[in-house]
Residue, then its C-alpha position, 0 to 999 in steps of 0.5 A: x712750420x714757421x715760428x715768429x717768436x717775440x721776447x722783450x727781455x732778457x728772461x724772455x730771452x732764456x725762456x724762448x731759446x728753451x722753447x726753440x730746442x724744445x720746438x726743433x725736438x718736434x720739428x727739425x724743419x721749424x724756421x724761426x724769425x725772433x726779437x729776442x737776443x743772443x741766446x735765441x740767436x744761439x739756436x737759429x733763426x733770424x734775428x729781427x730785433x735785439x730786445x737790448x735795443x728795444x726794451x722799455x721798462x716802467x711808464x716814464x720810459x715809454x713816454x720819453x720813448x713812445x715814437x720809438x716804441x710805435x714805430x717798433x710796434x709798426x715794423x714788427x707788424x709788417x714784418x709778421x704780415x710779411x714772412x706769413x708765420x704759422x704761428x706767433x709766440x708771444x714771450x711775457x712782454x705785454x705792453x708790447x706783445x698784448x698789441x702784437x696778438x691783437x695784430x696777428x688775430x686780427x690778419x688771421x695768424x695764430x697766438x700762442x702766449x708762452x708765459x702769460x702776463x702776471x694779470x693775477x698780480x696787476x692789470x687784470x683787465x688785460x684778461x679781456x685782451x688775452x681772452x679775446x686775441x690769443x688761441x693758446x695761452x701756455x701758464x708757469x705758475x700751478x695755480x694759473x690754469x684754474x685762474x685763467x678758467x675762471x676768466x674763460x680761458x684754457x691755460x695750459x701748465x707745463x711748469x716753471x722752465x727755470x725749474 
């Protein structure tokens, strides 16, 4: 299969290059096309983008750095329409990521959310957004699948990585 994974930052990073080894366990043929960074690179796959080079944290930022972050979000876009992945795994990240799912669902890509957003702490209306664009939502926190369920989600639980 045909992996594009999406990390913005350096736990995303750790995270998916744990997700890859675990994917290659079930799937020595899977190929991979990531924005992540040297830990993902360290498992294969192609480089696409270093979350270093374009991470935004915080609402000031994305302001100073909005034509950026559009045109990040632009070629990220045509790059998935491109290389025609089975499957899009979206990692944390969701000011960019929640935009990316919308994307792929509607060209016809599966989503897959690997450690969803913390929308239990804050923003809750990015419910809606996941509800709406991902096909599978995979939880770190034990009380998350009974969260989502509320909302009309099936999460699944596999624990914290870093456990």
């Amino acid at each position: 299969m045909k992996y594009y994974i999406i990390a913005g930052e350096a736990s995303g990073d750790l995270h998916g290059a744990e997700l890859m080894k675990a994917l290659l366990k079930c799937d020595s043929e899977a190929s991979f096309r990531i924005w992540g960074g040297e830990k993902m690179a360290a498992v294969g796959g192609q480089l696409v983008k270093d979350y270093r080079q374009t991470a935004v944290m915080g609402f000031v930022e994305v302001l100073r750095k909005a034509g950026t972050v559009r045109r990040n979000l632009d070629f990220c876009k045509s790059d998935i329409e491109a290389w025609k992945p089975d499957v899009v795994i979206l990692i944390d990240y969701p000011g960019f990521n929640l935009r990316i799912a919308e994307f792929a669902h509607g060209k016809g890509f599966k989503v897959f959310y690997y450690i969803a957003p913390k929308v239990w702490a804050t923003r809750e209306r990015r419910v809606r957004k996941l509800r709406k664009y991902v096909d599978r939502l995979f939880v770190i926190f034990p009380f998350e699948p009974e969260y989502f369920r509320k909302h009309g989600i099936e999460a699944f639980y596999g624990g914290n990585p870093l456990a």
